[in-house]
Structure formats: C-alpha cells, structure tokens
LOBA-760901 format. One record per residue: x, y, z of N, C-alpha, C, CB in turn. Coordinates in steps of 0.001 Angstrom, whole numbers, padded with zeros to 6 digits, always signed. Glycine has a CB too. Example, Ala and Ser with C-alpha at 12.3 -4.5 7.8 and 13.67 -1.06 7.14 Angstrom:
+013190-005690+007800+012300-004500+007800+013200-003300+007800+011308-004473+009046/+012850-002250+007080+013670-001060+007140+012900+000030+007870+014084-000598+005725/
***
This chain:
-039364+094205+170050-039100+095544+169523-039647+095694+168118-037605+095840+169533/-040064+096994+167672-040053+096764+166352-038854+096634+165437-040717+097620+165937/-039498+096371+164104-038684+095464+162766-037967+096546+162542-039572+094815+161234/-036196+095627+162180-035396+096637+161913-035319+097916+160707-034472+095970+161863/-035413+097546+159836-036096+098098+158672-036973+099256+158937-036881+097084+158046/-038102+099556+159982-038411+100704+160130-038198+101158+161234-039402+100892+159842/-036896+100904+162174-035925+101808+162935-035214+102324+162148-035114+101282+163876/-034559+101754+160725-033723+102220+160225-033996+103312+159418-033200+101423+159772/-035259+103554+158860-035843+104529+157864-035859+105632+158969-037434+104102+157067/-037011+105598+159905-037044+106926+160922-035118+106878+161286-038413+106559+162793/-034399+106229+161517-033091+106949+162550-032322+107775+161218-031707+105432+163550/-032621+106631+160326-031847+107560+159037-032068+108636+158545-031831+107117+157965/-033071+109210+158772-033853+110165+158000-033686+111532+159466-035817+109376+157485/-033551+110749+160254-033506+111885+161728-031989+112175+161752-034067+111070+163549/-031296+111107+161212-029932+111253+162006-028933+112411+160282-029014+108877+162554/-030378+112213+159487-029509+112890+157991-028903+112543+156979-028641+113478+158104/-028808+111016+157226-028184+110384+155991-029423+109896+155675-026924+109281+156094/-030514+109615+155342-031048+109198+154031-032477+110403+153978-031513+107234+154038/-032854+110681+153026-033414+111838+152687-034696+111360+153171-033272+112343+151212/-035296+113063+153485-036658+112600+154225-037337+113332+153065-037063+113156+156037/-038949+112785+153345-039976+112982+152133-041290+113632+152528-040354+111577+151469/-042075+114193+151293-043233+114739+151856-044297+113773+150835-043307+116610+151738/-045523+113594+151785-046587+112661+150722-047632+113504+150385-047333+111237+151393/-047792+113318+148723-048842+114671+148286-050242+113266+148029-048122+116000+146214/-051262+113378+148750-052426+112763+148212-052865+113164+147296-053303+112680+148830/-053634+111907+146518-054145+112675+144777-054966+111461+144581-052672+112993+143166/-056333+111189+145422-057333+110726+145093-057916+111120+144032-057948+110756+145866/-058238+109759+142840-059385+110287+141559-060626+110419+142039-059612+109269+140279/-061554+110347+141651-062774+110145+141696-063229+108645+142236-063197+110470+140417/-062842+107816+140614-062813+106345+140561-062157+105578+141734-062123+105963+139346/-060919+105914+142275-060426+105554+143359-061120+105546+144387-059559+106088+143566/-061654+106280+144887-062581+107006+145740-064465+105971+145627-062557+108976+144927/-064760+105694+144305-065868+105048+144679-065641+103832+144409-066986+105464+144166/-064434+103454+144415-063861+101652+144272-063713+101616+145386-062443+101032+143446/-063013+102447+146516-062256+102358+148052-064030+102072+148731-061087+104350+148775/-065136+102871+148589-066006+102673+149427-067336+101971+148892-066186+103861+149989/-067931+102232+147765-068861+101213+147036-068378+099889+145709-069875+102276+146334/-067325+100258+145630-066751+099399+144414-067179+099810+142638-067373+097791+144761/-066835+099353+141760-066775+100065+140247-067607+099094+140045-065350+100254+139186/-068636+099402+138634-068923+098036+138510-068162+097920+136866-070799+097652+138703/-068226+096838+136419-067455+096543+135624-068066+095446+134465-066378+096165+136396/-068534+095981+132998-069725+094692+131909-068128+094087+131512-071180+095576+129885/-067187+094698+131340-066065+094172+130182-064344+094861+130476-066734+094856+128387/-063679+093386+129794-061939+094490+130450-061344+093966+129428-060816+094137+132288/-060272+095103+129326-059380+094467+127825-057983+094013+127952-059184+095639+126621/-058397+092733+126637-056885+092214+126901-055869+092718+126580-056595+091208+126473/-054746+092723+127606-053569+093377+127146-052873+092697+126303-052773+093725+128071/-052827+091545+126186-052569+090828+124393-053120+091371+123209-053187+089374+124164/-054183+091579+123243-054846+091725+121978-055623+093016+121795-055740+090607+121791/-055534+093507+122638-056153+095005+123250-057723+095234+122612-055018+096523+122655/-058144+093763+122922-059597+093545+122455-060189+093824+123551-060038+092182+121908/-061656+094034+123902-062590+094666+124804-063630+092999+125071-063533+096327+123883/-063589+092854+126176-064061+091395+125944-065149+091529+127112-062767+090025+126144/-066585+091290+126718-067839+091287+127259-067823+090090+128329-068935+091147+126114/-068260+090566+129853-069008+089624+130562-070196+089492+130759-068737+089565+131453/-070358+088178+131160-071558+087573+130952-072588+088221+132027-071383+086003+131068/-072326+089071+133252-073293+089815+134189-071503+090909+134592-074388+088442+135895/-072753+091716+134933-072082+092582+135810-070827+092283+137066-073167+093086+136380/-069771+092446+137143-068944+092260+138203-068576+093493+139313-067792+091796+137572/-068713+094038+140329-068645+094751+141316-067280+094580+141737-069618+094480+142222/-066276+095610+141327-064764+095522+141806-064158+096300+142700-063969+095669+140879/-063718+095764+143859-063295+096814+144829-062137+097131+144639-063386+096538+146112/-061415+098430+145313-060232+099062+145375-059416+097828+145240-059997+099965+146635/-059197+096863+146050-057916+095721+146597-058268+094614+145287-058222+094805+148677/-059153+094575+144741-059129+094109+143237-058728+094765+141935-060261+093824+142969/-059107+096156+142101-058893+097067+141061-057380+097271+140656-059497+098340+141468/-057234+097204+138682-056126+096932+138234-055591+095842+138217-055503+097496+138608/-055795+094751+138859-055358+093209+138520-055842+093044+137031-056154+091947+139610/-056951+092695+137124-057442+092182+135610-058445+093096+134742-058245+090760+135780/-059063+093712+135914-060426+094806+135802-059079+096224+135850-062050+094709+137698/-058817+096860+134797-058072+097843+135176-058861+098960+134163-056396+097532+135002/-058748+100479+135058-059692+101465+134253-058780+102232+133383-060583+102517+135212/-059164+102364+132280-058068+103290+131503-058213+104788+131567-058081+102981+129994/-059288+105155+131827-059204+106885+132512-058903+106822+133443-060285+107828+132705/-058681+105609+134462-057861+106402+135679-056592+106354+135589-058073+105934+137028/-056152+105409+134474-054581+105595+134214-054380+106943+133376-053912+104235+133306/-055154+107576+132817-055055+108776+132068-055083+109596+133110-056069+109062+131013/-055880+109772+133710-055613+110581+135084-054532+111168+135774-055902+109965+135911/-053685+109525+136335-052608+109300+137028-051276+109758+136114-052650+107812+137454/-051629+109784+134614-050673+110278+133809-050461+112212+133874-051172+109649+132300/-052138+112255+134363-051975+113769+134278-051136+114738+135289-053274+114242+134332/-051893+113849+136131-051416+114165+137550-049982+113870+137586-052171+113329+138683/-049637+113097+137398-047758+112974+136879-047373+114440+136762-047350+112102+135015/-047761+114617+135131-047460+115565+134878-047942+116725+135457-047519+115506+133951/-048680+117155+135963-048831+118035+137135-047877+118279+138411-049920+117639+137621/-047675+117308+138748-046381+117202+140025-045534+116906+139897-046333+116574+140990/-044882+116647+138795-043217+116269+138848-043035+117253+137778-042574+114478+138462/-041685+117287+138267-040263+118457+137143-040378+117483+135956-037946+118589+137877/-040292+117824+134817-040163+117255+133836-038398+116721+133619-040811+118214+132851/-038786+115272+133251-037132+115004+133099-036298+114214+134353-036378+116562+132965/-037523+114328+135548-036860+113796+137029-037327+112398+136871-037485+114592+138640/-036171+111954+137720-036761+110160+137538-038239+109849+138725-035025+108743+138232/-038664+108775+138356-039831+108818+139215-039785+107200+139222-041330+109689+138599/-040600+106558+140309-040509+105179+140224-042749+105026+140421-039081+104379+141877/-042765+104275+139891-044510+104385+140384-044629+102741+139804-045872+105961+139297/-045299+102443+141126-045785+101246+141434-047322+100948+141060-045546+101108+142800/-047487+099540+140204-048672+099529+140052-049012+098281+140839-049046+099624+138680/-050691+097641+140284-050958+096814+140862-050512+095526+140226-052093+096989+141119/-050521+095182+138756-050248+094354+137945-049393+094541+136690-051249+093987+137720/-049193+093549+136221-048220+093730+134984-049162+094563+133808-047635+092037+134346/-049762+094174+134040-051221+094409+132941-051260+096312+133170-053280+093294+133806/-051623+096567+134409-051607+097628+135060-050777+098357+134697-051546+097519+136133/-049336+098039+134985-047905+099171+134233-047829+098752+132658-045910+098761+135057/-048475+098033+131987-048375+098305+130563-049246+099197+129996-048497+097221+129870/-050599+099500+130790-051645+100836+130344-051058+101676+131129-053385+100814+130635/-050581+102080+132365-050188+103018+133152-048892+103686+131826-049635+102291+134871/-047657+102860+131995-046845+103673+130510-047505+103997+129584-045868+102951+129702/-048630+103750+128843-049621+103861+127624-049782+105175+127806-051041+102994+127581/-050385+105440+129004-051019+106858+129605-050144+107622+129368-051387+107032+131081/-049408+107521+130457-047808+108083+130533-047331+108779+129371-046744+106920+130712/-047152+107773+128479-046121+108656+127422-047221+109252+126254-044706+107455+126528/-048453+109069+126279-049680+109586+125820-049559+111287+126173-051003+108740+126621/-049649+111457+127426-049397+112058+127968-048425+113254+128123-049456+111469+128356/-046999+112789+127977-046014+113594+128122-045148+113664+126992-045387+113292+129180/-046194+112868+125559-045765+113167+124258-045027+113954+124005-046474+113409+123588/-043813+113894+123490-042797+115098+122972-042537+114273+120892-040651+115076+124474/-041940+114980+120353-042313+114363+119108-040617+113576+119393-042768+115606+117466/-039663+113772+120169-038873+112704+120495-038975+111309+121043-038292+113125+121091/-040016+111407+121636-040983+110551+122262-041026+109136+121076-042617+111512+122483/-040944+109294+120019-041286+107984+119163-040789+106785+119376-040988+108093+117945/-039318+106481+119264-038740+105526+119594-038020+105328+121017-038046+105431+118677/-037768+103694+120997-037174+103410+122926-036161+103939+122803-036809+101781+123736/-035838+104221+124275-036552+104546+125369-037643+105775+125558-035621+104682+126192/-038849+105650+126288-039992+106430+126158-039714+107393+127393-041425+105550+126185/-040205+107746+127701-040735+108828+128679-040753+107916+129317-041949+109748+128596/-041739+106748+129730-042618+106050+130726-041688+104766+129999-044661+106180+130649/-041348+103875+130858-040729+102280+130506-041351+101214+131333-039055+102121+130821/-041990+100074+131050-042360+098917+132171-041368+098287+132364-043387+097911+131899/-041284+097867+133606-039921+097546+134489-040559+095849+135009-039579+099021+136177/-041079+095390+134100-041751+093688+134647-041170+092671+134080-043334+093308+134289/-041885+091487+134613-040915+089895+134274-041560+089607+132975-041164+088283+135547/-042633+090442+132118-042442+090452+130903-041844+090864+130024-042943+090560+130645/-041026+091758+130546-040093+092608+129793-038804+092464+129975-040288+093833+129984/-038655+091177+130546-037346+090229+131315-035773+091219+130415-037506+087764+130613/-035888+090824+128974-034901+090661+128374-034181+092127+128375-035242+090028+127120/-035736+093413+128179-035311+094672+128172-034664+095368+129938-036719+095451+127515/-035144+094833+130939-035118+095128+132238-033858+096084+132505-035107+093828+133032/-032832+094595+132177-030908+095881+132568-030926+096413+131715-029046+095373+132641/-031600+096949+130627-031060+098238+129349-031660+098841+130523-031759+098565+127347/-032968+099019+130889-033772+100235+130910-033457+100016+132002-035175+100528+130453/-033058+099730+133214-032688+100045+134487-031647+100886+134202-032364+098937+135374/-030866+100381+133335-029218+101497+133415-029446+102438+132810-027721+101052+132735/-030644+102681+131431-030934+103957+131420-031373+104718+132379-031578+104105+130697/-032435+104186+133355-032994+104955+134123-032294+105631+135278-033906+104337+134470/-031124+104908+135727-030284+105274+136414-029262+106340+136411-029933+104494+136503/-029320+106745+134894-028658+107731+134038-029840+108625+134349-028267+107337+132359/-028726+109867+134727-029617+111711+135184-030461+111748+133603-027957+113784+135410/-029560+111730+133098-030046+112574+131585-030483+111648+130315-028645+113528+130934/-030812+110740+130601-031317+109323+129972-032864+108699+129998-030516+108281+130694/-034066+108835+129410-035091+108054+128945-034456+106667+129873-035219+107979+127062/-035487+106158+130190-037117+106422+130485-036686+107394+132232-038376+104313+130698/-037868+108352+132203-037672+109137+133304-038362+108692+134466-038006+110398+133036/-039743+108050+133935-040446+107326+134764-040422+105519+134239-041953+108096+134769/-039663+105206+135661-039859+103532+135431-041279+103265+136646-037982+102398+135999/-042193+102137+135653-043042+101454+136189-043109+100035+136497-043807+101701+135651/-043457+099679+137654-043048+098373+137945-044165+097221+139118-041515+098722+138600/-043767+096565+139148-045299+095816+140252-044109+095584+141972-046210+093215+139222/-042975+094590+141486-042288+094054+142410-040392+094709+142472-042551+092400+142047/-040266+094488+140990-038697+094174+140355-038241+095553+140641-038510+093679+138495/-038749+096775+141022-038227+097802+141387-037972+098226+142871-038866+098552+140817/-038552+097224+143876-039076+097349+144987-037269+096736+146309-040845+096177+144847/-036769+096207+145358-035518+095629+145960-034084+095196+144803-036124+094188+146760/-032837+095902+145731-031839+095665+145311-031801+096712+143947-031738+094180+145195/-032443+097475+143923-032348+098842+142848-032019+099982+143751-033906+099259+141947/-030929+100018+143414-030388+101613+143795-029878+102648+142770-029173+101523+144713/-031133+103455+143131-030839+104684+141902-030794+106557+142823-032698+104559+140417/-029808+106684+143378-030117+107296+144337-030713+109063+143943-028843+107092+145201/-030889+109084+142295-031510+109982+142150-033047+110446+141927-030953+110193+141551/-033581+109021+142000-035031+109130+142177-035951+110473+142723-035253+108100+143059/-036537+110863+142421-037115+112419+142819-038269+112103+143383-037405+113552+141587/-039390+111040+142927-040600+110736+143634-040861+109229+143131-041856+111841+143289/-042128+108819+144246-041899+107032+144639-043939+107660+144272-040904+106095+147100/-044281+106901+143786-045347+106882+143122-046119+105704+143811-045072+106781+141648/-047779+105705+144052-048361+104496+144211-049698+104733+143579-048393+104020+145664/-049521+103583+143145-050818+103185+142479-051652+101848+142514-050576+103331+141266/-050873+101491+143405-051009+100061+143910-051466+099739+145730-049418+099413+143567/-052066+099062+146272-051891+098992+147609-051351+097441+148262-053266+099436+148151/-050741+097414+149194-050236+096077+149775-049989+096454+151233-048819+095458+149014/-050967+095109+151554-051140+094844+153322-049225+095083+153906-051938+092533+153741/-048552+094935+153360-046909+094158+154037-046291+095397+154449-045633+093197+152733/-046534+096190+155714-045558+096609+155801-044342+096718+155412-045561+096505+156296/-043462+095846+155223-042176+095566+154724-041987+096216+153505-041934+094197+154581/-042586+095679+152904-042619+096014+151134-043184+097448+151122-043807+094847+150051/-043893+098064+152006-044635+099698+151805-042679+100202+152009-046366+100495+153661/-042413+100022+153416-041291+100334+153872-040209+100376+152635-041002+099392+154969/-039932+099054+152240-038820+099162+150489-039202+099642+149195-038389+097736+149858/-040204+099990+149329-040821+101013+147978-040479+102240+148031-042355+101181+147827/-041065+102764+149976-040893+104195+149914-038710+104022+149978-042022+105187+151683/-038404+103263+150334-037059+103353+150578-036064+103447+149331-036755+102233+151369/-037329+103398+148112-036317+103629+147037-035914+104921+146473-036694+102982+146024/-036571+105896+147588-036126+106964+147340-035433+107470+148492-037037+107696+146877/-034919+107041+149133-034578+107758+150372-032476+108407+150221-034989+106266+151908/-032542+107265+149396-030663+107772+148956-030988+109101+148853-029731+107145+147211/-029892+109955+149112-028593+111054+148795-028272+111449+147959-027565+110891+148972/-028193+112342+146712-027832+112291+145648-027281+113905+145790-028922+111760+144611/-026274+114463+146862-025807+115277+146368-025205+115721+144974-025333+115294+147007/-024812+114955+143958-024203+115167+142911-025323+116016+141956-023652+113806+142394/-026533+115652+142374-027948+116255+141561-028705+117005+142361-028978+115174+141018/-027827+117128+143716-029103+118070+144676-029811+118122+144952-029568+118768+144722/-030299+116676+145390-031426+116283+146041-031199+115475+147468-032168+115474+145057/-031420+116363+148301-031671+116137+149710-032826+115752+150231-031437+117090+150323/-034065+115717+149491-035217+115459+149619-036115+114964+148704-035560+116261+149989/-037270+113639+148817-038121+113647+147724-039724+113634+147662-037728+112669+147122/-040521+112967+146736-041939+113529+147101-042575+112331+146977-042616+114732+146176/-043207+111582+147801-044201+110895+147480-045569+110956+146619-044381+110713+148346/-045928+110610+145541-047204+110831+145231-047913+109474+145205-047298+111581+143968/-049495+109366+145911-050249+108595+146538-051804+108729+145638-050192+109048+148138/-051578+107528+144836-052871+107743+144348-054078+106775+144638-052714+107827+143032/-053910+106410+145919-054717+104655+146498-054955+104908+147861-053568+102961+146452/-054355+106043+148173-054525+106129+150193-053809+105278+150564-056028+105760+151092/-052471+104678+149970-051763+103664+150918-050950+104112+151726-051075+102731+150354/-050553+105292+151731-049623+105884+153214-050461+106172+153738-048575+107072+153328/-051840+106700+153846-052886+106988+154702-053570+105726+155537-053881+107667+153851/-053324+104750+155072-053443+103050+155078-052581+102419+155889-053177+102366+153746/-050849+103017+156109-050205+102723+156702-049564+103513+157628-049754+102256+156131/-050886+104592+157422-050536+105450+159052-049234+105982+158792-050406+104360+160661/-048298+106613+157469-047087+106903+157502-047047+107928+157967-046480+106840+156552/-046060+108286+159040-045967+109531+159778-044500+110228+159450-046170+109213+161401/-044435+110187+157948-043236+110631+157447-041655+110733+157468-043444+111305+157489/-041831+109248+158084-040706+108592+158365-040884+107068+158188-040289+108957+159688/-041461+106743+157330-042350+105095+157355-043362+105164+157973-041715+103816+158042/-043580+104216+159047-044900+103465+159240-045098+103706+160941-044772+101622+158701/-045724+104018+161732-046061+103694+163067-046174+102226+163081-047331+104389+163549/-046825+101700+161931-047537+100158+162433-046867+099136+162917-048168+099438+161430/
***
C-alpha cells in the first residue's frame, strides 16, 4: 500500500481536519536556465568573510547543485521580492532553502527587502532557523510561533521540517529541491494545522524550484 504519511495528508485534508493548500509557481529566470542548461559560475562568496573568491576555470552548475556552495545573490533578491509580492505582510511563512549558506543570503535578501526602520535590531523580519544558529534556535522558534512577534519569516534547510508545530503558518516556501518524498510530504505538512484562533483554514504554497511540479503534487501531497 502506499506510505502512511501520504494517506494521512490526502484523508486529512478531505476529511477537514488539516487545512488544504493552493501552490502558486514563481520560476526566476536563473532557475529556469540552471533546471535546463546550468549557470555558469568564475567565483562564490564566502559566507564567513563575505569575500568573492575567484576560480581557477569556469564551473557549470546545475539546478540540484545550485545554492549549496555556488549560491546566486539576485536570485535570492528575487525570491525576497516575490515574498513580498505574495504574502500579507506580518504572516508567518516557513521557506526552505538548499544550504545553511543559502538561508543566511536568503534572510540577507529578505529583510533587505522588507526593510521597515524597526527592522534594525533582533528579531528581523527574516530569521535563520540552522545548526549554526544552534544557541539562538528556541528564542526564535518561540518568537516565531507568536502571531504578533518577529521573525515572520523563519528560514531553514532541515530543523524546521520536523517536530515544529506552529499551526499558524500562512505559507511553506521552497527554494530548495529533494528527491524524498517523505521530507517533500513534512515540509508541505508544516502548514497543514488549523488555526482557527487566527482564521486560517487554508494556506499557500510558494514554489520557487518546480519541486511540487517534480513531485507531481496533486494538492493533497504527492501521487508518487
């Protein structure tokens, strides 16, 4: 039979207890010629030192590489825009990247982005939710979990993907892609709670990698 986990998303979502979702695609450009010819790439910067560091030839990076180490910073400006284009300002959002590296320019963007002059000190607009940020993790989870509490958008690779329940989440973000069913299934599932208290019966996927298109989601999880 199939895996329990995506009987449980489609029965839940049919039967009314866990909220069903709509997926808005939002291919960049760059996405788009990484998915079919690849980027090419002279140099990438360190997120230590936020130095720009020259290679020795050209490297050709495809989509399923892109953002590990080779990560583009206009397409995280992009993905910041587009944020702000589709979400209510102030709603929590969860958006998945590919790397740690990845959600530390992705927040960069982010709160670049949705600058308010309150914006200066933590908590930001945009928070990284990674095992580098070990020590800050339970502040900013319990802020985020708070309606009316910074950071609005948490970013994350894994650590958001299980055993986080925030049932007011408004949209499940990707920016990342992964073969595992399973894990597509507990990402989108972090939005699927109930949150009558905030009135949300429903939330929005935004897809910036083609990975529900990837996993055939037929708006209830996965056929696969």
């Amino acid at each position: 039979g199939k895996p329990d986990y995506e009987f449980d998303l489609a029965h839940g979502i049919s039967e009314g207890f866990l909220a069903p979702y709509m997926v808005l695609s939002v291919e960049t450009e760059l996405i788009k010629t990484a998915r079919e010819i690849g980027i090419e790439f002279d140099k990438y910067k360190d997120i230590q030192t936020d130095e720009e560091i020259a290679l020795e030839s050209k490297k050709n990076i495809k989509l399923e590489q892109l953002n590990k180490k080779f990560i583009a910073w206009n397409n995280c400006l992009r993905i910041a825009e587009e944020l702000k284009k589709h979400t209510e300002y102030g709603e929590k959002v969860i958006l998945y990247g590919a790397s740690q590296a990845h959600c530390v320019l992705l927040v960069k963007a982010i709160n670049q982005v949705f600058k308010t002059k309150d914006d200066e000190l933590s908590p930001r607009y945009a928070e990284a939710i990674i095992s580098d940020n070990n020590e800050l993790n339970a502040t900013f989870k319990k802020w985020f979990k708070d309606q009316n509490h910074k950071p609005f958008i948490a970013v994350s690779v894994d650590i958001m993907t299980t055993g986080v329940d925030v049932p007011n989440v408004r949209y499940i973000a990707f920016a990342n892609l992964t073969k595992s069913v399973g894990k597509y299934i507990q990402m989108i599932g972090r939005g699927t709670r109930l949150d009558p208290k905030t009135g949300k019966f429903s939330f929005e996927v935004l897809d910036f990698v083609g990975l529900c298109e990837k996993m055939e989601d037929n708006g209830k999880g996965t056929v696969k």
